[in-house]
PDB file of N, CA, C and O in Angstrom, chain B, residues numbered from 101:
ATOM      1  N   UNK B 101      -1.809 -80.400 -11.435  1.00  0.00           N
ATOM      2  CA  UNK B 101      -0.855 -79.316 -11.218  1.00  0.00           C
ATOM      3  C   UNK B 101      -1.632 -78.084 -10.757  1.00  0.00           C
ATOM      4  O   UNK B 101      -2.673 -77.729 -11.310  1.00  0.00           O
ATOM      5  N   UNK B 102      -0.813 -77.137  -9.215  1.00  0.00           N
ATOM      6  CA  UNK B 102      -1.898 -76.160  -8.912  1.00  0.00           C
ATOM      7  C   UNK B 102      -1.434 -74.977 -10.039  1.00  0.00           C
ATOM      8  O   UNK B 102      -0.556 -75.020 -10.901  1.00  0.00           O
ATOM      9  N   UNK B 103      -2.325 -73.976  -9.696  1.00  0.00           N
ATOM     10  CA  UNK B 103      -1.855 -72.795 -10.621  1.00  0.00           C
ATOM     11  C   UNK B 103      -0.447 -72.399 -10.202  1.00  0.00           C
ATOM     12  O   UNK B 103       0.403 -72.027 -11.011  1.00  0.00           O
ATOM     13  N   UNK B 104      -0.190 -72.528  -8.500  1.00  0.00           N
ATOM     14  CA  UNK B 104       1.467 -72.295  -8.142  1.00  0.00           C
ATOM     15  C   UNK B 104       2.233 -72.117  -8.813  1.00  0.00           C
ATOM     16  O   UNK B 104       2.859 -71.152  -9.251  1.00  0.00           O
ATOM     17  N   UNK B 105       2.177 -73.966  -9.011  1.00  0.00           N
ATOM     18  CA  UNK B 105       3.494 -74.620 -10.204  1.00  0.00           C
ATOM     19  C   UNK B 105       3.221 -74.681 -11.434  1.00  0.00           C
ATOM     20  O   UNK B 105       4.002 -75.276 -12.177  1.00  0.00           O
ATOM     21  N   UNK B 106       2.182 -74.151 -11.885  1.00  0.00           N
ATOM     22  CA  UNK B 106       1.880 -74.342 -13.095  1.00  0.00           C
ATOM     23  C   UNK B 106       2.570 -72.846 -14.232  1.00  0.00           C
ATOM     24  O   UNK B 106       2.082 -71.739 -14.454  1.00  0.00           O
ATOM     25  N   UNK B 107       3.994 -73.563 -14.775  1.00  0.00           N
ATOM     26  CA  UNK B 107       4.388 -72.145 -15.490  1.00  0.00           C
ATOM     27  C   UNK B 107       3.481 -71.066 -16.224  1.00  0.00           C
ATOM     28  O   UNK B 107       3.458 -69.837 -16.159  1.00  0.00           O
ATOM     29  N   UNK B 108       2.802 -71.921 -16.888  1.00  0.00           N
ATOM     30  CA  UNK B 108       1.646 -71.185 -17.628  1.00  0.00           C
ATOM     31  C   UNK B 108       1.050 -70.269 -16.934  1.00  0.00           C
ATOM     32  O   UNK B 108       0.782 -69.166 -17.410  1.00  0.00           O
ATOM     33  N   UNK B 109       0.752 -70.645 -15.640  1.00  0.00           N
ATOM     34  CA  UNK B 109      -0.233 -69.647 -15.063  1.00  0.00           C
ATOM     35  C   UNK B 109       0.463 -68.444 -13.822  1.00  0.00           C
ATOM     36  O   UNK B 109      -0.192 -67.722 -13.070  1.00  0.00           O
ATOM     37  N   UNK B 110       1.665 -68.525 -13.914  1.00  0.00           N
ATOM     38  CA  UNK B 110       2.572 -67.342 -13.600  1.00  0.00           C
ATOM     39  C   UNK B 110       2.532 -66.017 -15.011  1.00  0.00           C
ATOM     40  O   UNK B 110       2.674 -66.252 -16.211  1.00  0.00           O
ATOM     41  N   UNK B 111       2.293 -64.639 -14.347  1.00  0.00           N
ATOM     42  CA  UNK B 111       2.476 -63.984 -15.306  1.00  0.00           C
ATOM     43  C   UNK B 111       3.629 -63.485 -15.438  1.00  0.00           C
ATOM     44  O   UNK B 111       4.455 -63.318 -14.541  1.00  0.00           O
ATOM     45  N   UNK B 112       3.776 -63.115 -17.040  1.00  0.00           N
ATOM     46  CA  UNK B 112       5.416 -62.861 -17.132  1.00  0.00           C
ATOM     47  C   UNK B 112       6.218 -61.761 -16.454  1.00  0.00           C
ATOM     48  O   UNK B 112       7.442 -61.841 -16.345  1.00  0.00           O
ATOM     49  N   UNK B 113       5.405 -60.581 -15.934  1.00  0.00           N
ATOM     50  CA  UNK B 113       6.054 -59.639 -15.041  1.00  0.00           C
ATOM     51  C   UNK B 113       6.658 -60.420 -13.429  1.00  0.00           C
ATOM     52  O   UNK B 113       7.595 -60.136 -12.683  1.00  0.00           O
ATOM     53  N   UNK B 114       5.707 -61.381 -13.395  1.00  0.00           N
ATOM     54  CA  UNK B 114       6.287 -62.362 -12.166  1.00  0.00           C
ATOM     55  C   UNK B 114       7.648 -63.153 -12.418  1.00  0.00           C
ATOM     56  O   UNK B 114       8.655 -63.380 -11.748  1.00  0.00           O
ATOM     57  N   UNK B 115       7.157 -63.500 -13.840  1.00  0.00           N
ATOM     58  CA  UNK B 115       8.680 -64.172 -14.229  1.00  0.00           C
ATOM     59  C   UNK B 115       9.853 -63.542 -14.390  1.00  0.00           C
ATOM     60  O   UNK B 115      10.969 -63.989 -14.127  1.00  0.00           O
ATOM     61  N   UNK B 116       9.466 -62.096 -14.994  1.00  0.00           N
ATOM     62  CA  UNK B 116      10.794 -61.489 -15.074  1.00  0.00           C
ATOM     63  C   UNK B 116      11.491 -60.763 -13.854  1.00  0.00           C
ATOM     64  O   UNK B 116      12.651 -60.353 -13.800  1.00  0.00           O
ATOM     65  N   UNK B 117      10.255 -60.686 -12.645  1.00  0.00           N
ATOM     66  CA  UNK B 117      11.070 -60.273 -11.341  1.00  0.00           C
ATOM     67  C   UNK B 117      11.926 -60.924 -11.114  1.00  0.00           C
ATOM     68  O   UNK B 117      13.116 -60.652 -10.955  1.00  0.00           O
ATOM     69  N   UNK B 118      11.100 -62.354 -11.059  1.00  0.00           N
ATOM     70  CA  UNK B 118      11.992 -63.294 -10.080  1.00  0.00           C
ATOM     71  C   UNK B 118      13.402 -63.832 -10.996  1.00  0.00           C
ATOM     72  O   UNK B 118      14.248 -64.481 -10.380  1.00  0.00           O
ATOM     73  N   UNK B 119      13.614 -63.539 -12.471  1.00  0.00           N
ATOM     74  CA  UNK B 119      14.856 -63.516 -12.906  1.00  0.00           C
ATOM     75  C   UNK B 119      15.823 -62.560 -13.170  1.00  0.00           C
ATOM     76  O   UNK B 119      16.976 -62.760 -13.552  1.00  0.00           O
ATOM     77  N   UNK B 120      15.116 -61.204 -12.874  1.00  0.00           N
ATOM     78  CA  UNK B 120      15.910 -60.056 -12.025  1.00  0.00           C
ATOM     79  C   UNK B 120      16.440 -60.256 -10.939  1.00  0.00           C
ATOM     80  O   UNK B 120      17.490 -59.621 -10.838  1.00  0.00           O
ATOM     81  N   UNK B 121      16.216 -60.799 -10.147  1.00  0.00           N
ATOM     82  CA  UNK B 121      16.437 -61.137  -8.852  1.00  0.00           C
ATOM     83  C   UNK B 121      17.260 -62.040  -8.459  1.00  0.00           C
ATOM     84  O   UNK B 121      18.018 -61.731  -7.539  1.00  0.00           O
ATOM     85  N   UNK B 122      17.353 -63.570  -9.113  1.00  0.00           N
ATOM     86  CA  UNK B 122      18.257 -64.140  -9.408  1.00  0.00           C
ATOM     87  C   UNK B 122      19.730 -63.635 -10.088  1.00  0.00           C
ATOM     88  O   UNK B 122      20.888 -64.031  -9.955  1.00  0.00           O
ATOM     89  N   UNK B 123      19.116 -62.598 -10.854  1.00  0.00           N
ATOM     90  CA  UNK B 123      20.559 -62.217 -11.554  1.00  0.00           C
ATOM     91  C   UNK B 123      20.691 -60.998 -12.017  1.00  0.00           C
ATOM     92  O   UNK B 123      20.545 -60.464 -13.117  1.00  0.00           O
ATOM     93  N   UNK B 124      21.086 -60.560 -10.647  1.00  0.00           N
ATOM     94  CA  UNK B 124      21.414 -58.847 -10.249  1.00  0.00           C
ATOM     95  C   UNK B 124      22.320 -58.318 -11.096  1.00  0.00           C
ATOM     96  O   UNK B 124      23.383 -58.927 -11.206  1.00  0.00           O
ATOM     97  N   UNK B 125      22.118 -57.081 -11.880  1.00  0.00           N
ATOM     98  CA  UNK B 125      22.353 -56.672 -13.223  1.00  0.00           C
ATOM     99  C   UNK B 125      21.779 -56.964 -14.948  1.00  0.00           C
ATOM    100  O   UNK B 125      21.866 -56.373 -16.024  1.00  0.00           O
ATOM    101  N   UNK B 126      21.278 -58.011 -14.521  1.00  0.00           N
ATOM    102  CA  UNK B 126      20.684 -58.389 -15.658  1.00  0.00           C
ATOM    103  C   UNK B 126      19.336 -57.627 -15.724  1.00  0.00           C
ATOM    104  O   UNK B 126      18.622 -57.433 -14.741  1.00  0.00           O
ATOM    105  N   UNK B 127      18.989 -57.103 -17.329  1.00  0.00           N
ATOM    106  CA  UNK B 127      17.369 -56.670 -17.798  1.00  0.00           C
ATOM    107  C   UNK B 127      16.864 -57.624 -18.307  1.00  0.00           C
ATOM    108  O   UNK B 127      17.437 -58.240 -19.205  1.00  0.00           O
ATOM    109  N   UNK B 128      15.858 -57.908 -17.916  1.00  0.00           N
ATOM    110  CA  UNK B 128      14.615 -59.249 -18.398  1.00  0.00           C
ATOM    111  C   UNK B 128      13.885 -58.484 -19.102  1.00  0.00           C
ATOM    112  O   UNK B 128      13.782 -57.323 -18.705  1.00  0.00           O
ATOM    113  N   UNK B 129      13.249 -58.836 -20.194  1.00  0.00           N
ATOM    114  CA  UNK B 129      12.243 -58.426 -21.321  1.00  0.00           C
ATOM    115  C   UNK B 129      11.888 -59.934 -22.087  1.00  0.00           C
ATOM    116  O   UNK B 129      12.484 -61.004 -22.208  1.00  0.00           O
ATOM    117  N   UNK B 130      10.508 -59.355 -22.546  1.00  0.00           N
ATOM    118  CA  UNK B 130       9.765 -60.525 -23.011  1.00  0.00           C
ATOM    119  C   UNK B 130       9.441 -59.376 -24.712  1.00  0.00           C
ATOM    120  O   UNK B 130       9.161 -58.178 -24.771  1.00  0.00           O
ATOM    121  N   UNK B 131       9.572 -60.044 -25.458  1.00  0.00           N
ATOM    122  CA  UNK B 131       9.050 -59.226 -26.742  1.00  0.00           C
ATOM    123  C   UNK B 131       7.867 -59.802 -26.986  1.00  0.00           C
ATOM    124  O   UNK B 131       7.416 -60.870 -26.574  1.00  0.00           O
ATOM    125  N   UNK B 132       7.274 -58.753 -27.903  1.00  0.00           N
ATOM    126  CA  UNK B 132       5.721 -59.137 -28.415  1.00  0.00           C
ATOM    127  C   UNK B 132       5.343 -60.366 -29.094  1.00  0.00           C
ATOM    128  O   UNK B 132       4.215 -60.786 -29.351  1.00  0.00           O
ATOM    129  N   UNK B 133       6.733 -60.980 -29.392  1.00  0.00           N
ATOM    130  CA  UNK B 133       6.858 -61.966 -30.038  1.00  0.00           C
ATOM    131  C   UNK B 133       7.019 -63.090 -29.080  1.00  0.00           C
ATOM    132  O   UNK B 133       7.117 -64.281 -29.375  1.00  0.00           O
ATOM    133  N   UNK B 134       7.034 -62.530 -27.829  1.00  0.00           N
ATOM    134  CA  UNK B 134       6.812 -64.102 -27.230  1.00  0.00           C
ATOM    135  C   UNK B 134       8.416 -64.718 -26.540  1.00  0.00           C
ATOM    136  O   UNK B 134       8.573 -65.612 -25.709  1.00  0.00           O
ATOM    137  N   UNK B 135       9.716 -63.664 -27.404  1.00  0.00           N
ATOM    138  CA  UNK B 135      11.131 -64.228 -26.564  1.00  0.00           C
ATOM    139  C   UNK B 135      11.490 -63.556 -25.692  1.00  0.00           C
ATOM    140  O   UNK B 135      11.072 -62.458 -25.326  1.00  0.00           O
ATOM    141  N   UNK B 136      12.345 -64.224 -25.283  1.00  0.00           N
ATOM    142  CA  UNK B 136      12.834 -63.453 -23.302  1.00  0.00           C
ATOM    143  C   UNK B 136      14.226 -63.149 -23.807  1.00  0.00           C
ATOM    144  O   UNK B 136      14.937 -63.869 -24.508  1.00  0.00           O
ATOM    145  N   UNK B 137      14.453 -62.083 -23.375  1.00  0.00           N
ATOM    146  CA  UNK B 137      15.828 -61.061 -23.681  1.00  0.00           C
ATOM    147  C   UNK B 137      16.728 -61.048 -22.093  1.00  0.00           C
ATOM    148  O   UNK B 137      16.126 -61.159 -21.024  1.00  0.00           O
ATOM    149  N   UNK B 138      17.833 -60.936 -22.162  1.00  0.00           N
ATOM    150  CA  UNK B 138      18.397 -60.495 -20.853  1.00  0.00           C
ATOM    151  C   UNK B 138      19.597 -59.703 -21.133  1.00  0.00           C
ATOM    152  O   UNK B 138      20.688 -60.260 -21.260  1.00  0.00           O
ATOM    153  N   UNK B 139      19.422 -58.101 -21.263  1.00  0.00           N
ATOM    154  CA  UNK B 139      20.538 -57.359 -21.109  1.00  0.00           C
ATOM    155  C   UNK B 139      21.363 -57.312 -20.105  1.00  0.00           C
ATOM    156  O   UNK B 139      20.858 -57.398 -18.986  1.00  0.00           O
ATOM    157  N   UNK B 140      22.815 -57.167 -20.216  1.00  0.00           N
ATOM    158  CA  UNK B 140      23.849 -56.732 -19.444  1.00  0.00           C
ATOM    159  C   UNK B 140      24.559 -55.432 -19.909  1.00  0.00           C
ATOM    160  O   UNK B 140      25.703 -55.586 -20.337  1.00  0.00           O
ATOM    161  N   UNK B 141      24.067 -54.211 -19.889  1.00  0.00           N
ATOM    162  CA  UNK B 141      24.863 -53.471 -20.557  1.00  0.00           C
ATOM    163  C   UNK B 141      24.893 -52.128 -20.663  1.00  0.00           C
ATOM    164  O   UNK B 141      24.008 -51.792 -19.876  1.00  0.00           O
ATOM    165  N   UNK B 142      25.496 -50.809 -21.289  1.00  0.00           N
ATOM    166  CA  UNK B 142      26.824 -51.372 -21.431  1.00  0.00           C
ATOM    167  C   UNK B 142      27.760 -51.471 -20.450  1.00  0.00           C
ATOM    168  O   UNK B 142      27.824 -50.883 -19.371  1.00  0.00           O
ATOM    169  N   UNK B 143      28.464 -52.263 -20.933  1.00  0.00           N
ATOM    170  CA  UNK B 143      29.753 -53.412 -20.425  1.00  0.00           C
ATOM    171  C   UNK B 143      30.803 -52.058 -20.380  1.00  0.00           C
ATOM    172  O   UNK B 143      30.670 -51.349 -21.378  1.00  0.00           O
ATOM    173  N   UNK B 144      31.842 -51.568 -19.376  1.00  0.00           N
ATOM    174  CA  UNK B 144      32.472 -51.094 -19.283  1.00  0.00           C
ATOM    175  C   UNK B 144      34.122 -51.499 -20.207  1.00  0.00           C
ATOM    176  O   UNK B 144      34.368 -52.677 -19.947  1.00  0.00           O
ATOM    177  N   UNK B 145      35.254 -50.898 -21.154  1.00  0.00           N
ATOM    178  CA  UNK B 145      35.725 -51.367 -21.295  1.00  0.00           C
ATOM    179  C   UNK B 145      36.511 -52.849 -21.228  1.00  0.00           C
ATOM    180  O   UNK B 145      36.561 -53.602 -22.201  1.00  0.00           O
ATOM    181  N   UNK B 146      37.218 -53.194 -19.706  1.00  0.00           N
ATOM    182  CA  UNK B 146      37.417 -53.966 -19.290  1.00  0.00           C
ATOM    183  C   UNK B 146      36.444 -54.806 -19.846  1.00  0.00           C
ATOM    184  O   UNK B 146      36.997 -55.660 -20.538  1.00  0.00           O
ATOM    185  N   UNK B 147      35.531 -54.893 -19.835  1.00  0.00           N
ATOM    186  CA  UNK B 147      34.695 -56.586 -19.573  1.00  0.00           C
ATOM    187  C   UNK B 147      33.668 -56.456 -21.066  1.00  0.00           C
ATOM    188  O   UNK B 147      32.474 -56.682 -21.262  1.00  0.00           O
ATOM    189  N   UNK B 148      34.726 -56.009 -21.903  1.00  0.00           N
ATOM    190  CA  UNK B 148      33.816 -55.384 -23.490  1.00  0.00           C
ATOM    191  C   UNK B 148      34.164 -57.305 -24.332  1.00  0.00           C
ATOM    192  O   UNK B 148      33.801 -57.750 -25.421  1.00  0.00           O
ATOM    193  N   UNK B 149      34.851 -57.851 -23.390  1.00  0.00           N
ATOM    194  CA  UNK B 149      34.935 -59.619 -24.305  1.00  0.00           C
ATOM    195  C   UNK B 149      33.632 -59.853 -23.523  1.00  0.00           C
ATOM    196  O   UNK B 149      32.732 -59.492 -24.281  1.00  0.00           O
ATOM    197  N   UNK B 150      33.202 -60.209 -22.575  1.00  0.00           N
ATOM    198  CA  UNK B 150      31.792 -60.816 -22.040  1.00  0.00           C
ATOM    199  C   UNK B 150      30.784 -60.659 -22.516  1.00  0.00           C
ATOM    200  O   UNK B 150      30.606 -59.494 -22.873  1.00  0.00           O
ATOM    201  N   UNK B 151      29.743 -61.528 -22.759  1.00  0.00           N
ATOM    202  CA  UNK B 151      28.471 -61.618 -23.432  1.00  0.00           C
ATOM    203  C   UNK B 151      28.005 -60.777 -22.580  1.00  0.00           C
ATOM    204  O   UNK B 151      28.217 -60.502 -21.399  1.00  0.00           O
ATOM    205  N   UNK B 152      27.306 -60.408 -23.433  1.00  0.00           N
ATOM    206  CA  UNK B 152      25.920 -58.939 -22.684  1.00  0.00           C
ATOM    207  C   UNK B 152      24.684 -59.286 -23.069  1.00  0.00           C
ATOM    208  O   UNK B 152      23.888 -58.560 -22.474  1.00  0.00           O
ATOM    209  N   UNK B 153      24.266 -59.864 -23.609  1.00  0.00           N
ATOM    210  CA  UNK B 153      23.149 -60.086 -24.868  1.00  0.00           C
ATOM    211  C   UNK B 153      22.792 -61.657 -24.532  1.00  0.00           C
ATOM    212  O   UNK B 153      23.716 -62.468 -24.578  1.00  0.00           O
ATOM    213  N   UNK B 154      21.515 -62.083 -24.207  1.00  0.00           N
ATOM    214  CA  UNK B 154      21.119 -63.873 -24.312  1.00  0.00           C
ATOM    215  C   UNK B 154      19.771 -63.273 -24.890  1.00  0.00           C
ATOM    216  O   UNK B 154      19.431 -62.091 -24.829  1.00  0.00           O
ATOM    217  N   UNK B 155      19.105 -64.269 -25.434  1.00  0.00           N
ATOM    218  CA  UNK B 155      17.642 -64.762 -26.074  1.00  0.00           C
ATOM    219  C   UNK B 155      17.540 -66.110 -25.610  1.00  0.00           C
ATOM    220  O   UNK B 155      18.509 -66.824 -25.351  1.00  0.00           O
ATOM    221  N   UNK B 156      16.441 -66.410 -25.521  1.00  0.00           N
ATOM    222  CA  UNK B 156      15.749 -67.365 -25.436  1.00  0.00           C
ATOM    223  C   UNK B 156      14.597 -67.663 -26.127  1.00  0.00           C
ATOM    224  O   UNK B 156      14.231 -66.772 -26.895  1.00  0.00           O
ATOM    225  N   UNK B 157      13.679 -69.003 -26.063  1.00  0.00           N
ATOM    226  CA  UNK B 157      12.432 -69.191 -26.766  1.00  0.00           C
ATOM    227  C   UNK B 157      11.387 -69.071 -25.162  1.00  0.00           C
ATOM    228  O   UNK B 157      10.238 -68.651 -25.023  1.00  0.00           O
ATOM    229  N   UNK B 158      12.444 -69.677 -24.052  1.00  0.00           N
ATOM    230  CA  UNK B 158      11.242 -69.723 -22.825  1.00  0.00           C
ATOM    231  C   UNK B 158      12.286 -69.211 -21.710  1.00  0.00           C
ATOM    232  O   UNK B 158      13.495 -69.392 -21.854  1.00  0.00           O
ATOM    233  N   UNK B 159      11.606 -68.401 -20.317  1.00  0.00           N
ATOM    234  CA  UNK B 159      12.148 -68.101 -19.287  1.00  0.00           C
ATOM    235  C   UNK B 159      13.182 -68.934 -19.029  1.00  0.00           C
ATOM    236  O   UNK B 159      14.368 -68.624 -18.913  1.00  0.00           O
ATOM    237  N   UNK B 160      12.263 -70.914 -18.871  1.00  0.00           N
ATOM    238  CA  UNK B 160      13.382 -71.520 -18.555  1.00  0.00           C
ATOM    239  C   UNK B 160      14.397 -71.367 -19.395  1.00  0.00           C
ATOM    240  O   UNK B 160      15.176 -70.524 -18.949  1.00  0.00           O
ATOM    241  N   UNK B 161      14.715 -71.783 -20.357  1.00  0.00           N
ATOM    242  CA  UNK B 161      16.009 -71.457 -21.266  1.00  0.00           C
ATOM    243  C   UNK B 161      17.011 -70.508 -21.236  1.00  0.00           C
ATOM    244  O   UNK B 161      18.219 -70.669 -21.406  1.00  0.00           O
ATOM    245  N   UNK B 162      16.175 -69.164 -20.924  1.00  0.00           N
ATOM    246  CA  UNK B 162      16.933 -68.116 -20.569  1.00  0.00           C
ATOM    247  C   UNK B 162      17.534 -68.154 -19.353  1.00  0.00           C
ATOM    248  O   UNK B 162      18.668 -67.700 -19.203  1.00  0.00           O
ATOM    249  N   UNK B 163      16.470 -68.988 -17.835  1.00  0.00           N
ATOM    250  CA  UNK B 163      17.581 -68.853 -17.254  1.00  0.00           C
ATOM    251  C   UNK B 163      18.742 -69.966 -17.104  1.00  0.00           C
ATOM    252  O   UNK B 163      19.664 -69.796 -16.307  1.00  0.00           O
ATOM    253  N   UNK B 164      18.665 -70.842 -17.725  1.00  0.00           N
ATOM    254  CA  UNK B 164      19.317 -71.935 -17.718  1.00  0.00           C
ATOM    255  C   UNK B 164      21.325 -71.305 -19.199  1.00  0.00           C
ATOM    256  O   UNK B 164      22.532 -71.513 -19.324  1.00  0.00           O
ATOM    257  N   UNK B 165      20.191 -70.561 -19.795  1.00  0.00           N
ATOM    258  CA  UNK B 165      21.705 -69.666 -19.981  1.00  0.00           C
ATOM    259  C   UNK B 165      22.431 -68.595 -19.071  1.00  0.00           C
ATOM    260  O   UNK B 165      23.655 -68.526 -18.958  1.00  0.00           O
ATOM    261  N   UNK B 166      21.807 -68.026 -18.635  1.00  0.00           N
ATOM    262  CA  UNK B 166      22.002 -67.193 -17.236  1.00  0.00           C
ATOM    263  C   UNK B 166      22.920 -67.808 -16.710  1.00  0.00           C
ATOM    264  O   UNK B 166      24.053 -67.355 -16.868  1.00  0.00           O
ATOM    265  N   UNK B 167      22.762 -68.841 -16.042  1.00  0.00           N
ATOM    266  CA  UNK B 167      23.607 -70.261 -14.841  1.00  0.00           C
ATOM    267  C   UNK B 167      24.710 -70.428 -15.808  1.00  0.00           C
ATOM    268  O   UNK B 167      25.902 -70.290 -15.535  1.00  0.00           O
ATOM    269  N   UNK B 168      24.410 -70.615 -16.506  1.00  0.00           N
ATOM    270  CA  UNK B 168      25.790 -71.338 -17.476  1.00  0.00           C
ATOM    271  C   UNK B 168      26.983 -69.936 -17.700  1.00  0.00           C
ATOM    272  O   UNK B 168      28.214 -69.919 -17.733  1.00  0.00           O
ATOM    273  N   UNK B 169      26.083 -69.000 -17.806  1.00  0.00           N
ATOM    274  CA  UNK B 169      27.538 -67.485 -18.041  1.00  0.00           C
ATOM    275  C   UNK B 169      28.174 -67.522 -16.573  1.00  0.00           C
ATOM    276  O   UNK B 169      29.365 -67.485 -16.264  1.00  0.00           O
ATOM    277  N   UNK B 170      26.796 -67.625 -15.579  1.00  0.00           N
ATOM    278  CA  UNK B 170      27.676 -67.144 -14.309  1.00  0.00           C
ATOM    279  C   UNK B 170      28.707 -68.105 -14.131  1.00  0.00           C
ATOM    280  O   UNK B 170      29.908 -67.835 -14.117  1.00  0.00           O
ATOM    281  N   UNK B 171      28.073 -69.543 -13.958  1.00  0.00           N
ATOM    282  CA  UNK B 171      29.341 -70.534 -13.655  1.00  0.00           C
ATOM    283  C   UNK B 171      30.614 -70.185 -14.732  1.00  0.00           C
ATOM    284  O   UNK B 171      31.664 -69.917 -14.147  1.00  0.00           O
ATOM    285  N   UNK B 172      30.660 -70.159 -15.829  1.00  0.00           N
ATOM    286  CA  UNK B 172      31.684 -69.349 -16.480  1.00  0.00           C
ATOM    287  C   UNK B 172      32.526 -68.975 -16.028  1.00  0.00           C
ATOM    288  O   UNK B 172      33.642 -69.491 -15.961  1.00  0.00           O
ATOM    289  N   UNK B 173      32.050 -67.686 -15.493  1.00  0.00           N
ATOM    290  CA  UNK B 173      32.480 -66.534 -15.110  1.00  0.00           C
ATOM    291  C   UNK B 173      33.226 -66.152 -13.458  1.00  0.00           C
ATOM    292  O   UNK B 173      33.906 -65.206 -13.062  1.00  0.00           O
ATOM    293  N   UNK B 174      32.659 -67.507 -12.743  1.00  0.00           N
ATOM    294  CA  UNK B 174      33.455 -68.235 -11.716  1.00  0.00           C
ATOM    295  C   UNK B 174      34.965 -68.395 -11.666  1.00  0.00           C
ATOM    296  O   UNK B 174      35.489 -69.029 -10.750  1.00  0.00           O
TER     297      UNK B 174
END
């Protein structure tokens, strides 16, 4: 595996661009602890039922919840 594809060897400011980017409005954060956060917020009345708030243990996870709100939200 090159360093490319190798998740490990992406740094997490790389990771959290490129899941900014994917998902315009969303805040990416990584805590010291190692989890990935993705704010939406705040949520204007109207849209105060919609999740604002995901965690994860890994990027992937997070964005694989990401995909799942948007299709949702389709």
């Amino acid at each position: 595996m090159t360093e490319a594809t190798d998740p490990a060897a992406i740094s997490p400011e790389a990771i959290k661009a490129a899941l900014q980017a994917e998902f315009p409005g969303w805040r990416v954060m990584r805590t010291d602890q190692l989890r990935w956060w993705a704010l939406c917020g705040p949520l204007p009345a109207d849209r105060y039922h919609e999740q604002d708030v995901v965690e994860a243990d890994t990027p992937e996870a997070l964005r694989r919840e990401l995909r799942r709100l948007k299709q949702a939200k389709s």
